[in-house]
C-alpha positions as a Markdown table, in Angstrom:
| # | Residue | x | y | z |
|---|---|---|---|---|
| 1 | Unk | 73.6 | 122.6 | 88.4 |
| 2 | Unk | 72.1 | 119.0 | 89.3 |
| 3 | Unk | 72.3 | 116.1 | 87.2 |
| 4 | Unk | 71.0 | 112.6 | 88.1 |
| 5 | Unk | 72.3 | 108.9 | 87.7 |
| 6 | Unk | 72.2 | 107.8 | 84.1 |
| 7 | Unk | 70.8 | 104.7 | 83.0 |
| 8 | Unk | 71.9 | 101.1 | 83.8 |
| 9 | Unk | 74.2 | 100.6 | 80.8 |
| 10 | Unk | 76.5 | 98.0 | 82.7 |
| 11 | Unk | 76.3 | 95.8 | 85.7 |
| 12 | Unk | 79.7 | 96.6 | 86.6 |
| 13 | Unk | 79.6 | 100.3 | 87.5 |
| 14 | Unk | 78.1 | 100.2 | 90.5 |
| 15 | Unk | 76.1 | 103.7 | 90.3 |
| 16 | Unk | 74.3 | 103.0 | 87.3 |
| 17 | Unk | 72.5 | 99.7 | 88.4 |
| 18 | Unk | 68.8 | 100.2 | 88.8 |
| 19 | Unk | 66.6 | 97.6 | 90.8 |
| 20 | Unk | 66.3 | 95.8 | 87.2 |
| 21 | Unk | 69.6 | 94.8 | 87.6 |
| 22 | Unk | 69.1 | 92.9 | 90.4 |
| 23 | Unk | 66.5 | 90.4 | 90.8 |
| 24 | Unk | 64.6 | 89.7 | 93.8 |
| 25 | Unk | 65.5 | 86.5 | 94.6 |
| 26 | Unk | 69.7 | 87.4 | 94.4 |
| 27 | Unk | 69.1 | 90.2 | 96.7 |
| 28 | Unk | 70.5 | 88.4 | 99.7 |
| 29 | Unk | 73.7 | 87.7 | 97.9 |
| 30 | Unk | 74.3 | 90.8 | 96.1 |
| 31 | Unk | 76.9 | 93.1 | 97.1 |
| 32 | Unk | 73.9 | 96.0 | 96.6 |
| 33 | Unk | 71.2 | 94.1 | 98.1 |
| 34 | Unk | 70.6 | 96.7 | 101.2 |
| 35 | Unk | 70.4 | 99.2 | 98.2 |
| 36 | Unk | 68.3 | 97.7 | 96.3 |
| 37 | Unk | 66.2 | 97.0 | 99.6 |
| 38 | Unk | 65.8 | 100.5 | 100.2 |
| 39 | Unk | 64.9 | 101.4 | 96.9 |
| 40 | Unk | 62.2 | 99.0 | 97.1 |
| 41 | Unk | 60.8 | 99.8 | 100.5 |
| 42 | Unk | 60.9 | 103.2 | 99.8 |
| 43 | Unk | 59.6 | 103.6 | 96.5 |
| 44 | Unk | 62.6 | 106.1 | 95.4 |
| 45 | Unk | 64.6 | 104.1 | 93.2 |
| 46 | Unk | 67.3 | 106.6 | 92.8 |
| 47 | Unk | 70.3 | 106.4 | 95.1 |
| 48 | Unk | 74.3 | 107.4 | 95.5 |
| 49 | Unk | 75.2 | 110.6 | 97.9 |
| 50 | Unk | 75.2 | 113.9 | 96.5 |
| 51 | Unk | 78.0 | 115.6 | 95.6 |
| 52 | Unk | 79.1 | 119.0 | 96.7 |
| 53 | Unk | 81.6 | 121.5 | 94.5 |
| 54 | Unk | 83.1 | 123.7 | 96.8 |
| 55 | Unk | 86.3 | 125.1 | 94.6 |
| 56 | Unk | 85.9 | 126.7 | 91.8 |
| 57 | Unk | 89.4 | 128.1 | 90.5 |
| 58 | Unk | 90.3 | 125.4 | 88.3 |
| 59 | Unk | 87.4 | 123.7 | 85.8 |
| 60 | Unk | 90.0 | 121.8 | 84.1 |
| 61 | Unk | 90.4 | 119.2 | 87.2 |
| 62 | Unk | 87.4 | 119.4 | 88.1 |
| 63 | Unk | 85.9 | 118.4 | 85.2 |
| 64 | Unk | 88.5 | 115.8 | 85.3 |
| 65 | Unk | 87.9 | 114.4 | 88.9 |
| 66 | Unk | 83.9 | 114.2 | 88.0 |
| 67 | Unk | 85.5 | 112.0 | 84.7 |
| 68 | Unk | 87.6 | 109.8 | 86.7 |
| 69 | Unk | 85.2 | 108.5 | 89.1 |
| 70 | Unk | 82.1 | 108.6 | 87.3 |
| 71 | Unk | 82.6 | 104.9 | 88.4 |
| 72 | Unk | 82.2 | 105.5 | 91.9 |
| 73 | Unk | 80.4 | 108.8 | 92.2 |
| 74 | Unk | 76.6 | 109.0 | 91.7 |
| 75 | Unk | 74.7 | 112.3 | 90.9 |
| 76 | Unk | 73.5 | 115.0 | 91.0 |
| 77 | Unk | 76.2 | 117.7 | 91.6 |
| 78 | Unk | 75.4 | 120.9 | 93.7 |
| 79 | Unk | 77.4 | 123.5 | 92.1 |
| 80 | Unk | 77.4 | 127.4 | 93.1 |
| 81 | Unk | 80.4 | 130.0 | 93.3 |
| 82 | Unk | 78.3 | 132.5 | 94.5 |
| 83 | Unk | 77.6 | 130.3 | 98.2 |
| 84 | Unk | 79.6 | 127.1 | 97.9 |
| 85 | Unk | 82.9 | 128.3 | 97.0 |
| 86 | Unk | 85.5 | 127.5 | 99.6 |
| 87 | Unk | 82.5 | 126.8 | 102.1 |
| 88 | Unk | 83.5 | 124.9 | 105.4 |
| 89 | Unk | 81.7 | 121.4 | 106.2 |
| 90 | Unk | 79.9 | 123.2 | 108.6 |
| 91 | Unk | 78.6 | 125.5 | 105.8 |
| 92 | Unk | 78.1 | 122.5 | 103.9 |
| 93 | Unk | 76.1 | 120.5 | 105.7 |
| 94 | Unk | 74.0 | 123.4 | 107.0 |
| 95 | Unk | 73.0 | 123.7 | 103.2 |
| 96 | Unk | 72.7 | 119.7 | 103.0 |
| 97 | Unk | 70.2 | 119.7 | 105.6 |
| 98 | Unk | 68.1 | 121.9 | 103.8 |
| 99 | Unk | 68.4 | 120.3 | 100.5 |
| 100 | Unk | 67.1 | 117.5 | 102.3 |
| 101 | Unk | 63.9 | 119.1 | 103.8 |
| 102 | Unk | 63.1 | 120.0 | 100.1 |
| 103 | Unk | 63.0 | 117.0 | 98.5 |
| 104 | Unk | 60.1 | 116.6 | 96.3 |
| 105 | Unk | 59.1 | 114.1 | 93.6 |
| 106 | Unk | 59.2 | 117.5 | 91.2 |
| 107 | Unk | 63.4 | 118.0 | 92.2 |
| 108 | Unk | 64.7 | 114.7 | 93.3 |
| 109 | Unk | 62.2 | 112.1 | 91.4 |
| 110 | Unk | 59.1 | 110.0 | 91.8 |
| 111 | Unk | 59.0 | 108.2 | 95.4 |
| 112 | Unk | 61.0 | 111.3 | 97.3 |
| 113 | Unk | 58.5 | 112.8 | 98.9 |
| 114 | Unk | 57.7 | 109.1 | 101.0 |
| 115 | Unk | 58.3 | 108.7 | 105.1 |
| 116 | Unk | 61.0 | 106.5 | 104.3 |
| 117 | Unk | 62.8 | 108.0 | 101.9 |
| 118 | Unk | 64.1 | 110.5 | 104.6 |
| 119 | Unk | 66.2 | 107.2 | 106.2 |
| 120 | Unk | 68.1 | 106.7 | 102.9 |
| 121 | Unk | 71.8 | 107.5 | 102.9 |
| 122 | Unk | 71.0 | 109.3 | 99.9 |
| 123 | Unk | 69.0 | 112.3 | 102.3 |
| 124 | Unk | 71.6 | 111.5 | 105.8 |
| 125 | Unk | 75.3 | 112.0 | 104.2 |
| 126 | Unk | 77.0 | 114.1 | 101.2 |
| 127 | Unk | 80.4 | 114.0 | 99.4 |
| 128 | Unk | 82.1 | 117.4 | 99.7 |
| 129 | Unk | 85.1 | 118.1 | 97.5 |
| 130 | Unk | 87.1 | 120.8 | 98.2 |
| 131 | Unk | 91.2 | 121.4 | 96.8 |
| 132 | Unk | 92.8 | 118.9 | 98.8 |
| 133 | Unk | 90.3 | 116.2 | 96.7 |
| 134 | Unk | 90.9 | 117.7 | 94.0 |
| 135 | Unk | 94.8 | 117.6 | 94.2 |
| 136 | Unk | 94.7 | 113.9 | 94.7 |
| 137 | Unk | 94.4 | 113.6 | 91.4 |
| 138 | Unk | 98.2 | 114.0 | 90.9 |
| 139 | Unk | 98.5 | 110.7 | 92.6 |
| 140 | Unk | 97.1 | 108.7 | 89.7 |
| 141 | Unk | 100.2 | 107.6 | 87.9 |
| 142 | Unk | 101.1 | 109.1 | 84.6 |
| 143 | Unk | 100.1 | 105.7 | 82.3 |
| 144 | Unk | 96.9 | 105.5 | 84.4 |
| 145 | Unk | 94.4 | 103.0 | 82.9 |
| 146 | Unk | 91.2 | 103.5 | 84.8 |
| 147 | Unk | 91.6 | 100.6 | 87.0 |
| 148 | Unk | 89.7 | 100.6 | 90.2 |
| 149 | Unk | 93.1 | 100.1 | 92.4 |
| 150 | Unk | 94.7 | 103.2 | 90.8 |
| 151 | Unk | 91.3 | 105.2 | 92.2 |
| 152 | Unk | 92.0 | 104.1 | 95.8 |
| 153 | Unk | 94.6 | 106.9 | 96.0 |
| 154 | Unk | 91.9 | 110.2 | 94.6 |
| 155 | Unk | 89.9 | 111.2 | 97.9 |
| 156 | Unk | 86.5 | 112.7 | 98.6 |
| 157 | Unk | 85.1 | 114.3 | 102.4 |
| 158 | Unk | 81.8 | 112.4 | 103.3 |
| 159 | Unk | 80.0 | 114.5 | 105.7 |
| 160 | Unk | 77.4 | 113.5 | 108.5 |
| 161 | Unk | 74.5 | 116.2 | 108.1 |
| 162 | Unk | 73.1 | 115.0 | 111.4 |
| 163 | Unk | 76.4 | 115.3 | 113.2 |
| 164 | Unk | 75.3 | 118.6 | 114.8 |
| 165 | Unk | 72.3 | 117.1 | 116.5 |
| 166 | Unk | 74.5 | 114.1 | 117.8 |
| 167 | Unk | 74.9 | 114.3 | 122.1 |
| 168 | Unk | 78.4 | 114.5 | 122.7 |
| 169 | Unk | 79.8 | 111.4 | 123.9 |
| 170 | Unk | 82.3 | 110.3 | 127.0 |
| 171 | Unk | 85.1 | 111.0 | 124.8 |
| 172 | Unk | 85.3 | 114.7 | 124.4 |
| 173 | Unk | 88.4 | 116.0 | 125.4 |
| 174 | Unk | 90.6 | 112.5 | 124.6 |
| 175 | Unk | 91.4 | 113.4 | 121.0 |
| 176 | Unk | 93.1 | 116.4 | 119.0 |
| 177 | Unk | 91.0 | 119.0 | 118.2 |
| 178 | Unk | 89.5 | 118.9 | 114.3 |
| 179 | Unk | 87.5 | 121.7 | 113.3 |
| 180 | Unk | 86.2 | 122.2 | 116.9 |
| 181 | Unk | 85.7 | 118.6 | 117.7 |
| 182 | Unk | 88.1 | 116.8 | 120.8 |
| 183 | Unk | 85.8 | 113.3 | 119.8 |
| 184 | Unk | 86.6 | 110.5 | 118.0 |
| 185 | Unk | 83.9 | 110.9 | 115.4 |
| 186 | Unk | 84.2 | 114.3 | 114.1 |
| 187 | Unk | 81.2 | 114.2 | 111.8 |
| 188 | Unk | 83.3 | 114.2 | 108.5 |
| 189 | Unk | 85.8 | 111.5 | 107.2 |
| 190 | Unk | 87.9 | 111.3 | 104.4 |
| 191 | Unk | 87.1 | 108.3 | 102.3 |
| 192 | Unk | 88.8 | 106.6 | 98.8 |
| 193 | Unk | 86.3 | 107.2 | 95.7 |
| 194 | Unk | 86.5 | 103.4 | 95.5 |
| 195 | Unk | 85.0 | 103.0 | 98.3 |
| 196 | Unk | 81.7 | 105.0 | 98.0 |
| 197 | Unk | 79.2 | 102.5 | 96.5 |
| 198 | Unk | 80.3 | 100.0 | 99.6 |
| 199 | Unk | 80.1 | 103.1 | 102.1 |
| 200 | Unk | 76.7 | 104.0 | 100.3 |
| 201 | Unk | 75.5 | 99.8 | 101.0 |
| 202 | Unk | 76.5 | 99.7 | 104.7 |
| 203 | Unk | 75.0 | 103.5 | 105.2 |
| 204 | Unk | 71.8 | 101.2 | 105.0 |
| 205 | Unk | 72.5 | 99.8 | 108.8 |
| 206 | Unk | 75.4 | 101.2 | 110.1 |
| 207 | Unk | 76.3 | 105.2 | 110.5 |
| 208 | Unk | 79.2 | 106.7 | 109.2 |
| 209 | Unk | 81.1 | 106.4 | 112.9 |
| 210 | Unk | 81.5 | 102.8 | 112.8 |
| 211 | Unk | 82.1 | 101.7 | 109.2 |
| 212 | Unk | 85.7 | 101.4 | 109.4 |
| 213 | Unk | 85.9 | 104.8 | 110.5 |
| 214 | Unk | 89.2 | 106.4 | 110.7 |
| 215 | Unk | 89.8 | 109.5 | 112.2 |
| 216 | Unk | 90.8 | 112.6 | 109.7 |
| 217 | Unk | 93.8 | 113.2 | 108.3 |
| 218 | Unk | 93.7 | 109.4 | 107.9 |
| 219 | Unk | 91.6 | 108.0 | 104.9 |
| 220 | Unk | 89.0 | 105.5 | 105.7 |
| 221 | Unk | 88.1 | 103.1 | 105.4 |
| 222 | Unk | 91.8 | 101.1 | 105.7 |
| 223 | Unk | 93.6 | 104.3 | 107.2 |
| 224 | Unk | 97.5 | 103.3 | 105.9 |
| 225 | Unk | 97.5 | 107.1 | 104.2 |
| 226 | Unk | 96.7 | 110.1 | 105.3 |
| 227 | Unk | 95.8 | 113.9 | 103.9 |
| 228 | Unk | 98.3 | 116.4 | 104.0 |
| 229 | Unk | 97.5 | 119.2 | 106.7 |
């Protein structure tokens, strides 16, 4: 399944603004402005990381967790039991890297197919949610109004899909091991839905590592909580 961002309808969401939302000369001061940037420059005006499904035994909250931060999470979805459900990040990004090789103007939109579209954060990073995100959900309190602060506490993985062609650095060996890694970076980090669209923005210049990157089980990009084990 694969659905795309909807049309600009508000210049408050921030997934749904479209480079008509933002003229050219407020660029510099917009809190989108590398976005809108890249959209330009590379002639694929679609943007937002793609999400990946990777639990399926409960529709209810999911459906429910795609409702809930439709304000922070872009399209399209990647949905399939038959290969995705309860994959690892390794599996994940694996498949990642090949959706990304097969962009075409005919999947992904006009512009796709360009030699720079390949440098967006659209085509370098991906959201995976797996039961633990899901289950964050119980942390929105029971009178929840849709207010952006309540969605700091609901949680989604963003994954690195070049992490596996990274050279190690100095530092293996100095931290507890995650999913194979002794690093500091470990290629995945867990990051509050609010957060996305500013994650997406500085994506543009910066790599996941060093935009306030906290180490897993602590959630970036502040790192005062952390996910249960």
């Amino acid at each position: 399944m694969s659905t795309e961002n909807g049309p600009a309808s508000s210049n408050v969401a921030p997934y749904r603004l479209t480079l008509e939302d933002i003229k050219a000369s407020n660029w510099s001061g917009h809190d989108h402005s590398g976005t809108a940037y890249g959209m330009k420059r590379s002639g694929f005006h679609r943007w937002g990381f793609v999400i990946y499904r990777t639990t399926y035994d409960d529709d209810t909250a999911w459906e429910r967790y795609l409702e809930e931060t439709r304000y922070f999470l872009s399209r399209p979805v990647i949905s399939d039991q038959a290969t995705l459900d309860g994959a690892s990040k390794a599996d994940v990004r694996k498949h990642f890297k090949s959706w990304c090789e097969a962009r075409s103007e005919e999947r992904d939109g006009p512009g796709a197919a360009g030699p720079r579209t390949q440098h967006l954060p659209r085509f370098k990073y991906c959201v995976y949610v797996d039961r633990k995100c899901l289950d964050t959900l119980a942390r929105l309190p029971a009178n929840y109004r849709g207010t952006e602060w309540e969605l700091s506490d609901v949680v989604a993985v963003l994954i690195d899909g070049a992490f596996d062609e990274r050279t190690p650095g100095d530092d293996v060996g100095l931290y507890p091991d995650i999913e194979g890694c002794t690093e500091r970076y470990v290629g995945w980090r867990y990051e509050s839905i609010e957060m996305l669209a500013a994650t997406y923005e500085g994506c543009h210049n910066y790599n996941l590592g060093h935009i306030d990157y906290k180490r897993p089980p602590l959630i970036s990009p502040d790192g005062f909580e952390s996910m249960p084990a």
